[in-house]
N, C-alpha and C positions, 0 to 999 in steps of 0.2 A: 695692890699687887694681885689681891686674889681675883679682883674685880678684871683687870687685866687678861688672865688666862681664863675668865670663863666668856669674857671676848673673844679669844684667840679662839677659845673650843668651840662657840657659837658658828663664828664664821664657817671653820675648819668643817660643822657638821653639813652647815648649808652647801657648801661646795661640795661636799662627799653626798648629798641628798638629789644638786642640782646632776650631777654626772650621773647618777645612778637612773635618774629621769629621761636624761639622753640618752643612755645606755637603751631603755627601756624601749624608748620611742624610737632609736632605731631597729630594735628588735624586732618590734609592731610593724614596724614599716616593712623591712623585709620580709616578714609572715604574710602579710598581703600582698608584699610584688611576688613569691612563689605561691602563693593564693591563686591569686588574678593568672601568673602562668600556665598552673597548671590547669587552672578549669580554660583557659583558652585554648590549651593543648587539649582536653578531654573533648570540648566543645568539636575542635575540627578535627580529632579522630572519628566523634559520633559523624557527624556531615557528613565526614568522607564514607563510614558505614552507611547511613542510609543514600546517599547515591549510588554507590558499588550497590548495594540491596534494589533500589531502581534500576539501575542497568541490568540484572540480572531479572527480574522481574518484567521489565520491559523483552527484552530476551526472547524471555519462555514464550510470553503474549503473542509476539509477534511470529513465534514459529508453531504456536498452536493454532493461530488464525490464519497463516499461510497456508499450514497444510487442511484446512480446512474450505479455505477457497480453490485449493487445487484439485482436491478432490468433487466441489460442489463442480468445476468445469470437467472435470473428467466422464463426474456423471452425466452429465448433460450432453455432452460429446460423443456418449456412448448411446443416448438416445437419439440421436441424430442420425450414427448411424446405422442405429436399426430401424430406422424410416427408411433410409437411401436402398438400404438388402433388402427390405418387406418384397417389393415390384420383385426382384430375383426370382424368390423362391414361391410366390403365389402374384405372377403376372398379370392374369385375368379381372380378382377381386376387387380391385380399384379400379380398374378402367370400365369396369361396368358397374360398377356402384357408387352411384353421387355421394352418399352419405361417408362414406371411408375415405373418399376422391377429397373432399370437405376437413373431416377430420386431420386428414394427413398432413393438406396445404397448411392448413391452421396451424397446428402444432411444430412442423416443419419451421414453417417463417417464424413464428413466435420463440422456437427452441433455437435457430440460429440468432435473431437479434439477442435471446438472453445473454446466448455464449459469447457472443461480442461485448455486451457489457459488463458482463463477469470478468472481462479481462482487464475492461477499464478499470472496474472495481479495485484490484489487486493493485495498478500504478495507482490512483487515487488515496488506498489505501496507506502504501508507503509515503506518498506527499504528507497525510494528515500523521502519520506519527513522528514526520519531522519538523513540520510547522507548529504543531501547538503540542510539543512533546510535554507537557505540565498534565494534557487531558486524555494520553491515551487507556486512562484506567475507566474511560466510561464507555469503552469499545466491549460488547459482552456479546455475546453467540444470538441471545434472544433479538438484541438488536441489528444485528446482522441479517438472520433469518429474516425480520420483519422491513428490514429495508430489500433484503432477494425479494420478499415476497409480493410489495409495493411495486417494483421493478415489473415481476413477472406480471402481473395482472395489468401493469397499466401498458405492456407489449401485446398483451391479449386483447385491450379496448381497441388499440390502434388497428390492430389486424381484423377485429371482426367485422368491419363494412366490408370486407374482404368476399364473405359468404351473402350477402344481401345482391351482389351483382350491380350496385349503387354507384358506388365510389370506386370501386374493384371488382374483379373478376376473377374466380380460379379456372384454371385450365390445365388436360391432361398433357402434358409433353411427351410424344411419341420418343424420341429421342434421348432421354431421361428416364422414361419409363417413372416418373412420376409427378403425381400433380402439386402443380406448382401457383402461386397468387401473380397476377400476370402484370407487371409494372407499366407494360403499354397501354392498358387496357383507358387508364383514367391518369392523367401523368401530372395531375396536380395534388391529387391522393399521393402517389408515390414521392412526389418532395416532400410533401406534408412530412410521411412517417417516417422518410431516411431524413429530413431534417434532425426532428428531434429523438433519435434512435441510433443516429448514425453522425451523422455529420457535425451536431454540437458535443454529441459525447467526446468525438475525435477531434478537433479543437479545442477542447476542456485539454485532453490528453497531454497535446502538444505544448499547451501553458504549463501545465506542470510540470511535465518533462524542462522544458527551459527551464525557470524557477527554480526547480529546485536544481539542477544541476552546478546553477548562475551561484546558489546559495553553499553548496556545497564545497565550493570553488574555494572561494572568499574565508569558507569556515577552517580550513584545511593549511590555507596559508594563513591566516592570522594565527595558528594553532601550531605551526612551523615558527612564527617569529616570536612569539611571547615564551616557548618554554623550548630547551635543550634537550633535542632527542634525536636518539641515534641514528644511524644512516640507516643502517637495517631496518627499525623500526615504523623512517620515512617511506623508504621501499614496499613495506606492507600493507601501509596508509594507499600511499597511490597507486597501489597495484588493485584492493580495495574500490578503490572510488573509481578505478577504470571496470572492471568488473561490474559494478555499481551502473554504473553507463552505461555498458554494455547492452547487461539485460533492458532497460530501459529503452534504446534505443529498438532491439529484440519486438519489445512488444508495440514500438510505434509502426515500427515493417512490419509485423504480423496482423495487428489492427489494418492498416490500410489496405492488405491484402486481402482479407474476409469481406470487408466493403465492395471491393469489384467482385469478390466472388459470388458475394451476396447478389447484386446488380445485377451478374451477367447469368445467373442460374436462374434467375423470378424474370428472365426477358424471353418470352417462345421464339424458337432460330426453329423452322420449319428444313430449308434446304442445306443449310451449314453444317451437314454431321461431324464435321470435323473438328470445327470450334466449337462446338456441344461436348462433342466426346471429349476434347481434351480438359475443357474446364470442369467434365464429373471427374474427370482421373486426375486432376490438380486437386479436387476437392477430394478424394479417396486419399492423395499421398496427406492431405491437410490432418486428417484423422492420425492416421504414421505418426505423423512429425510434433502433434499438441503434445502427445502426452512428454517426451524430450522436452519442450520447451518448458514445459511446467514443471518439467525435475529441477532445470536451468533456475527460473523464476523462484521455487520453494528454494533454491540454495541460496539464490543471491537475498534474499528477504534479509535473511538475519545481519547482512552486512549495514541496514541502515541503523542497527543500535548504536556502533562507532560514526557515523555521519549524522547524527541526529542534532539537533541544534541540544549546548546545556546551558545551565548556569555561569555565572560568574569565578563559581570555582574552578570551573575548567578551562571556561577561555576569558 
């Protein structure tokens, strides 16, 4: 009999031992699936901080290098046109002095094609922070400075056969009243330099412009289908991307505009005062109208942080 109940209590304890075990072990279990929850939830809060913190970051970058390019065209813009006033106000001193006649041509041509690639610069600049948005953090002001600077000197190599009377020619334009690098003069020099000064930059242009727009497109509705957001919200988006366009489109009309201005102001018209005159007073309203365009331009910048290609977490 006694034998009997210390059977009974043997079992009785193993079964209060073996529950108490599962008890345990679901316990355990649960503490690791609220474990593993929470640090998953902690996980993509942090994520979602540090991309908010890149975007914001991205942001700033983009609108301290904006207005830093807008300002590098202004300045240069402004030099330009105190070349065109210089004849005004001391008419005489260039047209009888080679050496200034020389100086002016040189800096003249070399200071319009910069301003023309300064502008490219700016669309080129928005393609690179939407193509490889992981690297815009090696974009820095030194290296900025040092690619203008690589720029401007190698507009200044292209232009000095210009003074040799070799490859090119300058000549005083009575009708201009300033001297000008003559593109008649030698007309395989003048491919030469609007080739690669003008004309591949401006086809660079135009591929990015498509591309990215092509890309934008695409990003914009898969970013419509995948997450639910509101109409308003949509409406901002492509009000956004049109705007986005816009300016874009802005500096592809304005680029190809500079080019014939370029072209028809470096070509001597002897009897044509009229086509003379109008194309300096197109170029005088050109000065007017940059500096708007570049308010235009520095506004629309910051709109490509929203149109920037992201991660996975977003689309």
């Amino acid at each position: 009999m006694f034998k009997f109940f210390s059977v009974v209590n043997a079992q009785s304890f193993d079964t209060e031992q073996s529950c108490s075990n599962v008890l345990q072990i679901e316990q355990s279990e649960s503490l690791v699936t609220n474990k593993v929850f929470s640090t998953s939830i902690s996980s993509f809060s942090l994520s979602s901080y540090i991309i908010l913190e890149s975007e914001t970051m991205l942001f700033r970058t983009i609108r301290s290098f904006g207005l830093f390019l807008c300002t590098s065209l202004l300045m240069v813009n402004w030099l330009r046109l105190g070349i065109y006033l210089f004849p005004i106000f001391y008419p005489n001193i260039i047209q009888y002095s080679t050496n200034l006649c020389y100086i002016q041509s040189f800096f003249l041509h070399v200071l319009t094609l910069f301003h023309f690639n300064l502008t490219i610069s700016i669309r080129l600049f928005w393609h690179f922070c939407t193509v490889f948005s992981r690297y815009w953090q090696i974009i820095t002001y030194r290296r900025l400075i040092t690619i203008f600077l690589c720029i401007f000197i190698s507009l200044c190599i292209l232009t000095w056969p210009s003074v040799s009377d070799e490859w090119a020619s300058i000549i005083f334009d009575n009708l201009l009243n300033v001297c000008i690098v003559n593109y008649t003069f030698h007309l395989s020099y003048t491919f030469f330099v609007l080739s690669f000064t003008c004309i591949i930059p401006f086809l660079l242009l135009i591929l990015s412009h498509y591309r990215q727009m092509i890309c934008i497109k695409r990003r914009i509705l898969k970013y419509f289908t995948i997450f639910k957001i509101e109409q308003n919200k949509q409406n901002l988006i492509i009000y956004q991307q049109k705007q986005f366009q816009y300016a874009s489109c802005i500096i592809l009309i304005w680029s190809f505009i500079n080019i014939i201005l370029l072209i028809c102001i470096h070509i001597p018209i002897e009897h044509e005062r009229l086509i003379k005159s109008s194309i300096y007073f197109i170029q005088m309203f050109a000065f007017i109208f940059d500096p708007i365009l570049y308010m235009f331009i520095f506004r629309s910048l910051a709109i490509i942080t929203l149109l920037r290609p992201t991660n996975e977490l977003y689309f």
